[in-house]
C-alpha positions, 0 to 999 in steps of 0.5 A, a space after each residue: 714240350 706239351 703245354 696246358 692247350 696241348 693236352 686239353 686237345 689230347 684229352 679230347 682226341 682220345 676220349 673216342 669221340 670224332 669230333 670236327 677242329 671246330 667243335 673241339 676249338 670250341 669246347 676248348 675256347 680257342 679260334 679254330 685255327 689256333 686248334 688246327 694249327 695245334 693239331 698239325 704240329 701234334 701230328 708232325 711232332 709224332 705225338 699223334 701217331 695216327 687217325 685209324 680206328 683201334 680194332 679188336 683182334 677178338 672181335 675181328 675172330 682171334 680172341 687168343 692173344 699170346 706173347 712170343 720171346 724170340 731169340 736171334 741167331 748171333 752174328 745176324 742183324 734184326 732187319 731179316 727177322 722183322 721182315 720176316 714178322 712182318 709178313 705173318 699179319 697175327 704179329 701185331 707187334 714186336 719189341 727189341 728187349 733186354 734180357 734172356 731174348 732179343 725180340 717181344 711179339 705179341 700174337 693173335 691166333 683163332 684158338 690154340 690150333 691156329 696158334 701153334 700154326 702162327 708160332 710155326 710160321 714165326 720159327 720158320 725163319 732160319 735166323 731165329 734160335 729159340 722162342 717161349 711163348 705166353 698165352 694171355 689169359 685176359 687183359 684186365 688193362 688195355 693199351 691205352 696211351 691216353 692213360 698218360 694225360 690224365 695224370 702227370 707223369 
């Protein structure tokens, strides 16, 4: 359970700004052993997932995000797809979903070229029955999992 000091350090973390243990132990009037020890237990509890930089696809040169729903073979685990996926570096992600399909990956590609190109190297997995892809068109919300302190859920 997250408590009121606990979130006053996220909301800090995720405002984009870096900031040494002691600044943020000031600005949060505790003792900055009270906030690195706040820090670790966050870090250990997994609820801050990691320290990396978020980068934009666009800006790295692969503006085209698209949407892949993937339908596996019956019979045939998960674990030989997603090894697979995770040898294509254009699939940022994947999700296992409800639904019509088993798996939800989002893609990036250079332009529709190299998308096609992506798509081809994800259904070269024999275990891989169908997909249906979306092109996104623009992201009007981006993820942002720090949306969730500043209401309560």
């Amino acid at each position: 359970m997250l408590d009121d000091l606990d979130l006053a350090l996220l909301r800090e973390l995720v405002a984009g700004e870096r900031v040494p243990v002691v600044d943020l132990a000031r600005r949060l009037g505790v003792a900055r052993g009270t906030a690195q020890a706040r820090l670790d237990r966050l870090v250990r509890d997994g609820v801050v997932a990691d320290w990396a930089p978020r980068l934009s696809a666009a800006a790295l040169g692969l503006p085209v995000t698209a949407f892949v729903t993937l339908e596996i073979r019956q019979g045939v685990g998960h674990s030989a797809v997603v090894e697979h996926l995770r040898a294509i570096p254009q699939v940022l992600e994947a999700h296992t979903t409800t639904g019509d399909g088993d798996l939800l990956c989002r893609v990036a590609a250079r332009d529709n070229t190299d998308l096609q190109a992506v798509l081809d190297r994800v259904v070269a997995s024999p275990d891989i029955r169908r997909t249906s892809s979306v092109v996104a068109l623009s992201t009007p919300i981006e993820l942002d999992v720090g949306r969730l302190l500043r209401q309560p859920v």
